[in-house]
N, C-alpha and C positions, 0 to 999 in steps of 0.2 A: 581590342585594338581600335585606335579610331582613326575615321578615315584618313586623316593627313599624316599619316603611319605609312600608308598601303603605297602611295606614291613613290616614296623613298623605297620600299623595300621591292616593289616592284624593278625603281632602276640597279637597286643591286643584285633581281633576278637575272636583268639582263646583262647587265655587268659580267658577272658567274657563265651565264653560257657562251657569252662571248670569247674569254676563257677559256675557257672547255673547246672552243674549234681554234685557238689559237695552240693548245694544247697539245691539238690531233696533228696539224700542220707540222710543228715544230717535230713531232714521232717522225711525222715523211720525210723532210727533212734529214736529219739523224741516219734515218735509214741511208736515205739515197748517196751518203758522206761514205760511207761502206768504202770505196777506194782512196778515201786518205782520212786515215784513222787518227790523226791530229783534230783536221777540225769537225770530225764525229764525235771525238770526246769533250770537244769545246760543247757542239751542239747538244749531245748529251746531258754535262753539266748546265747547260742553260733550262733544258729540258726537267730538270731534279729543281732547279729553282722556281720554275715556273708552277708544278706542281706542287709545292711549299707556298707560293703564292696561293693559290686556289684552294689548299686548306686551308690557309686563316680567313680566306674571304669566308669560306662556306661556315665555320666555327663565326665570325664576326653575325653573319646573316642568322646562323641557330640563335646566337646572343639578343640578336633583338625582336625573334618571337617568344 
């Protein structure tokens, strides 16, 4: 790999974990909707998209090692 590789894939490590706690948030979130089950399942579906996101990121990130 050469070094002007490492820059880029580094901001898409942070990218990915960034991610990854917007991820967790949005689970609290969901939960805490518990007494109006409308917009739980909004947050919920938002939550199934979000992680559909974070796998093609992480399949895009496997793609360019």
């Amino acid at each position: 790999m050469l070094t002007t590789d490492v820059l880029p894939l580094a901001q898409l490590d942070r990218v990915i974990a960034g991610y990854k706690l917007r991820i967790q948030q949005q689970r609290i979130h969901a939960r805490e909707l518990s007494a109006n089950p409308m917009q739980q399942k909004h947050a919920q579906a938002e939550l199934v998209a979000m992680q559909a996101g974070l796998a093609k990121l992480k399949l895009f990130r496997k793609r360019l090692t």
